[in-house]
Structure formats: C-alpha cells, structure tokens
C-alpha positions, 0 to 999 in steps of 0.5 A, spaced: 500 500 500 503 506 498 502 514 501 498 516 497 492 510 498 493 512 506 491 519 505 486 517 501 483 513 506 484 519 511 480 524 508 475 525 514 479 523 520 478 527 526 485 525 529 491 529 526 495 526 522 502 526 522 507 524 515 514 523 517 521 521 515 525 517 520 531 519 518 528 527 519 529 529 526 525 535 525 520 530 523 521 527 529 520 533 534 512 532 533 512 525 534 515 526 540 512 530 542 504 527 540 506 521 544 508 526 549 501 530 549 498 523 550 494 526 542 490 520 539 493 521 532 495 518 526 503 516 525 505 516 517 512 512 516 514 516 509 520 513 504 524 519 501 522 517 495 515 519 496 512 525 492 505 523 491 503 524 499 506 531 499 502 533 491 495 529 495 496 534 501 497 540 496 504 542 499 511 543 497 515 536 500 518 537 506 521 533 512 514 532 516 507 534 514 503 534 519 495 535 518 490 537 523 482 535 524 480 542 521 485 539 515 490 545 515 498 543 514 503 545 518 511 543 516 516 547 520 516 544 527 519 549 530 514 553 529 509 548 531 512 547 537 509 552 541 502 550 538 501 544 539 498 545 547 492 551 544 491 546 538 491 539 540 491 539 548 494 534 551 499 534 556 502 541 555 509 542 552 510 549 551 514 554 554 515 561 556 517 567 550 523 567 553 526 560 555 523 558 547 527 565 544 534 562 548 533 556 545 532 558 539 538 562 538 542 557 540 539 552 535 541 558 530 547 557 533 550 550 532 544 549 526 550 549 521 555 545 522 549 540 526 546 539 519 554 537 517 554 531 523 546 529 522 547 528 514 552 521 515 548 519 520 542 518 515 542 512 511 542 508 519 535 509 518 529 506 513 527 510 509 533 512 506 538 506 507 534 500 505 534 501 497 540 502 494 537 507 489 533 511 494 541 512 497 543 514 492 539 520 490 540 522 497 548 521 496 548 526 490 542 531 494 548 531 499 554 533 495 549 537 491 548 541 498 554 540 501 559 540 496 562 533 499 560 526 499 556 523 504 563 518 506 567 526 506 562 528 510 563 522 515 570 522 515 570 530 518 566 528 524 571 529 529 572 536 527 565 537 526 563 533 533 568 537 537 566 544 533 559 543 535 561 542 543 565 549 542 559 552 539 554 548 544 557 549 550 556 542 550 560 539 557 556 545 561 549 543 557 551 536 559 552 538 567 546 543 567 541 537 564 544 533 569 542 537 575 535 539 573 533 532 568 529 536 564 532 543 559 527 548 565 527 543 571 522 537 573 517 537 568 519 536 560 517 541 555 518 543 547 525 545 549 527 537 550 524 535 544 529 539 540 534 538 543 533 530 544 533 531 538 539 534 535 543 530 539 540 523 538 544 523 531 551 524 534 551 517 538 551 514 530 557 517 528 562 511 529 567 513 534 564 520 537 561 519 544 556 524 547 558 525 554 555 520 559 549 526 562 546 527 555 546 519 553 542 518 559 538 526 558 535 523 551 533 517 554 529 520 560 526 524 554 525 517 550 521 515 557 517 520 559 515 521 551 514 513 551 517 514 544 524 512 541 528 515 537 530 510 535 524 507 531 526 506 524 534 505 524 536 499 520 540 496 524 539 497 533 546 501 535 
C-alpha cells in the first residue's frame, strides 16, 4: 500500500495526522512530542522517495507534514512547537517567550555545522538506507548541498563533533541537564524535544561519544515521551 492510498483513506479523520521521515529529526520533534501530549493521532512512516503524499496534501515536500482535524498543514516544527498545547491539548509542552527565544538562538547557533554531523548519520535509518537507489539520490542531494560526499562528510566528524561542543557549550549543557533532568527543571517541555533531538544523531557517528549526562538526558526524554528515537534505524546501535 503506498502514501498516497493512506491519505486517501484519511480524508475525514478527526485525529491529526502526522507524515514523517525517520531519518528527519525535525520530523521527529512532533512525534515526540504527540506521544508526549498523550494526542490520539495518526503516525505516517514516509520513504524519501515519496512525492505523491506531499502533491495529495497540496504542499511543497518537506521533512514532516503534519495535518490537523480542521485539515490545515503545518511543516516547520519549530514553529509548531509552541502550538501544539492551544491546538491539540494534551499534556502541555510549551514554554515561556523567553526560555523558547534562548533556545532558539542557540539552535541558530550550532544549526550549521549540526546539519554537517546529522547528514552521515542518515542512511542508519529506513527510509533512506534500505534501497540502494533511494541512497543514492540522497548521496548526490548531499554533495549537491554540501559540496562533499556523504563518506567526506563522515570522515570530518571529529572536527565537526568537537566544533559543535565549542559552539554548544556542550560539557556545561551536559552538567546543567544533569542537575535539573529536564532543559527548565522537573517537568519536560518543547525545549527537550529539540534538543533530544539534535543530539540523538551524534551517538551514530562511529567513534564520537556524547558525554555520559546527555546519553542518559535523551533517554529520560525517550521515557517520559514513551517514544524512541530510535524507531526506524536499520540496524539497533
């Protein structure tokens, strides 16, 4: 059964719909964070090849579409994010402007040289990795943005990885996540799905180890979300 015959079996569906790669981690954000909220929802496992889902939503293709009962689209999830609570309910996510605006500018920060660390990291997951044409396409998107290849790429992550955790802070990140569980203290909120999330990828790389304190950080947030990032990776690392 393809995409395009599952949304059509979705046209009146009450409970929003989310259309997602495994291998997006931005896409994964959402995800998390409905299994979070506790939202009867709808979850669509996407190949990269799949272009017909996004012409029957009537968008452009993106890393995650998610659709709602009153049939809007939505694709970016940071801005989706601080949303989510007013729109869906369930258990609530959001955060104040302040700690979000922090947030965000550090993710504008490190977004760069984290799209260089997460783009070897891709073919672990299904639907890239598990057809050789699909990886291919994906191999030549990658030198076309990049100008390097895939392997490249993976062969600069140690200076990619330690550039990251200077821009990131990432020791005192590890020790404050440490200290308080969560990004703002007991209770998990938006901001842990980003983070999580721009975090997961890096313990794939071979040879780059995240400190203990944010291994155990991802799984606190994969437990409260009952949800794991590792859902869709070819092989179980």
């Amino acid at each position: 059964m393809t995409s395009l015959s599952k949304l059509e079996q979705l046209p009146h569906t009450l409970k929003p719909v989310l259309f997602h790669f495994w291998s997006a981690m931005p896409a994964q954000r959402i995800r998390l964070a409905l299994a979070y909220k506790g939202v009867v929802h709808d979850a669509i496992a996407l190949h990269r090849d799949d272009d017909e889902t996004f012409f029957g939503l009537g968008i452009a293709r993106a890393e995650l579409a998610l659709r709602l009962p009153d049939g809007s689209v939505h694709t970016d999830s940071l801005a989706l994010l601080p949303q989510l609570d007013g729109w869906l309910g369930g258990t609530p996510i959001a955060v104040d402007g302040a700690s979000w605006t922090a947030l965000l500018a550090w993710r504008s920060r490190v977004d760069a040289v984290l799209a260089r660390l997460h783009a070897p990291v891709a073919p672990a997951f299904a639907d890239v990795g598990a057809d050789a044409t699909t990886l291919a396409a994906y191999k030549a998107d990658i030198q076309h943005r990049f100008g390097m290849s895939v392997e490249a790429l993976s062969n600069d992550r140690y200076d990619g990885y330690q550039q990251f955790a200077m821009l990131s802070h990432l020791p005192e990140l590890g020790r404050h996540l440490s200290q308080q569980r969560f990004y703002l203290g007991g209770k998990l909120s938006a901001c842990d799905l980003v983070l999580a999330c721009d975090l997961f990828p890096l313990q794939l790389l071979d040879g780059v180890t995240l400190p203990m304190d944010l291994l155990y950080y991802i799984e606190r947030v994969e437990k409260a979300c009952g949800a794991s990032l590792r859902d869709g990776l070819i092989m179980q690392h």
